[in-house]
C-alpha positions, 0 to 999 in steps of 0.5 A, a space after each residue: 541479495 542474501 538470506 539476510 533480505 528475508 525473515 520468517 513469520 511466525 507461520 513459517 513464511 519467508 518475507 523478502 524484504 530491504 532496509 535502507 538509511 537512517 532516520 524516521 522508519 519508513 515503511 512503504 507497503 506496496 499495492 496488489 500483486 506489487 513489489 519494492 520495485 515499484 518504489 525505486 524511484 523513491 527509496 533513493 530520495 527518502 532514505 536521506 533522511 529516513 530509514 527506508 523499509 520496503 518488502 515484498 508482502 506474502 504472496 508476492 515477488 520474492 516472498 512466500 507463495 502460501 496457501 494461508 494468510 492471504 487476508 488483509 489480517 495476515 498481511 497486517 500481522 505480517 507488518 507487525 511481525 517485521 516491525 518487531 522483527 527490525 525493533 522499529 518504533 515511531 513507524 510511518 507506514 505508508 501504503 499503495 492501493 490495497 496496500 492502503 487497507 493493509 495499512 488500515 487493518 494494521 492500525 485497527 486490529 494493533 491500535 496504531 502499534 509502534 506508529 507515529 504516521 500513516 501515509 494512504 498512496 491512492 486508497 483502495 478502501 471498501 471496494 464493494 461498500 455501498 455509498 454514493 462515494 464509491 464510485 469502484 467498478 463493483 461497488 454495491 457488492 456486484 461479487 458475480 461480476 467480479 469473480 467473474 473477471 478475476 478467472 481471467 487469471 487461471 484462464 488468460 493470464 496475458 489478459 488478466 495483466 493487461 487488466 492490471 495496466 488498464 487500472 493503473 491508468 498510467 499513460 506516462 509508462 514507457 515500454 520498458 516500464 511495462 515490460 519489468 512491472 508484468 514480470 514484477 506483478 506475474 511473481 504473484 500466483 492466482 490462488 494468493 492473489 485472488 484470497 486476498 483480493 475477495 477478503 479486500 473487498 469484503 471488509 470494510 477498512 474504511 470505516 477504520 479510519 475514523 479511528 486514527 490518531 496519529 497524522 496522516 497524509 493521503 495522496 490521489 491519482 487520476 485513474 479510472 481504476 482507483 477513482 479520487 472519490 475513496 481518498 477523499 471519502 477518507 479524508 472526510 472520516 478522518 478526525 486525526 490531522 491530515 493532508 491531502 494532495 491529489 494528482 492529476 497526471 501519472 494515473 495510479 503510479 503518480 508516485 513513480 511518474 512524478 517521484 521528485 514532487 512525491 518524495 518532496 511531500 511525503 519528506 515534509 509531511 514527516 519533517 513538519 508532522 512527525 519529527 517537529 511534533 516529537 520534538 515538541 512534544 520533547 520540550 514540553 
């Protein structure tokens, strides 16, 4: 590492950030308090083909701990800004949990700037909306019940990760994959975390996916966390082509639990989605 893995923001914050392969750009954004770390099991895989960019969102892992632009707005220009930043074009942003709502605004407030695709890994979408799809623990805008829980961190921060492994859901983790995923997830401090979290859960991101054009993949997990029901919900809106594939083991880190039957779909989606529809589009 170097300070060639970091580039600045136009407000001034330092994003760390890798970049790796040839090929289709691939940007994979990862879910709350989450780190690129949490794709090693996959950017070996797809950056045979692709060109892999993962990065450490701001306010988590090695990137800046700011007191501003913790909002899904932030993160969303923050994505642009490393777009332009690397000179990408014909983008598949793809992203996890809360990752995925980033991925939303992006494609909202930028009209799908520089995209060819959209990837959803486990969407968390509107989590206080009301709606007899989401079935999210604070559904229904229970705001008290959730702040509530979220004062664990400054209070008992073991507990507030334990919290975090509870939502994962994932029985497949080993203790070796606990122990590096809490020192991953406690890079991220209260006072950004929580900003973000709240402006997630107040905006309504899924009502934008009604608005996507280009193709999309959307992949579900089994966890009691970030329950199936908002991924199919999206689906549903969606009146871009898309895919859907559900998991039934791995809970909300199917991606690394089971990362060969993963990296196989998101490849075909982008070979049979992405590249041959360039090239069609090329010929014609």
């Amino acid at each position: 590492m170097d300070r060639d893995n970091f580039f600045q923001t136009s407000d001034g914050a330092m994003l760390y950030y890798e970049d790796r392969g040839r090929g289709t750009p691939l940007i994979l954004v990862p879910g709350f308090m989450c780190t690129t770390r949490f794709y090693e099991r996959n950017i070996g895989e797809l950056s045979k083909k692709c060109r892999v960019i993962t990065f450490d969102p701001r306010g988590y892992g090695l990137s800046s701990k700011t007191l501003q632009g913790n909002t899904l707005k932030g993160h969303a220009r923050d994505i642009k800004e490393l777009i332009d930043f690397l000179n990408l074009d014909g983008v598949v942003l793809m992203g996890w949990s809360l990752g995925t709502s980033a991925v939303a605004v992006y494609a909202h407030e930028y009209r799908e700037y520089r995209l060819s695709g959209i990837g959803f890994i486990d969407a968390f979408l509107s989590p206080f909306a009301h709606g007899e799809w989401n079935k999210y623990k604070f559904s229904g805008y229970k705001v008290r019940e959730y702040i509530s829980g979220r004062s664990l961190w400054f209070t008992d921060p073991d507990k507030y990760h334990r919290y975090f492994f509870d939502t994962v859901d994932c029985k497949e983790l080993t203790p070796e994959d606990e122990k590096w995923i809490t020192g991953e997830i406690s890079l991220t401090m209260p006072w950004t975390g929580i900003e973000l979290h709240l402006d997630t859960c107040h905006t309504d991101t899924m009502s934008y996916v009604e608005q996507f054009t280009v193709p999309t993949v959307v992949f579900a997990g089994n966890s009691k966390g970030v329950p199936a029901c908002v991924s199919e919900e999206a689906c549903r809106r969606m009146k871009c082509p898309h895919r859907y594939h559900y998991y039934d083991h791995g809970g909300h880190m199917f991606f690394y639990t089971d990362p060969e039957t993963f990296n196989r779909q998101v490849d075909a989606f982008i070979q049979e989605e992405i590249i041959t529809a360039k090239r069609g589009g090329e010929r014609s």
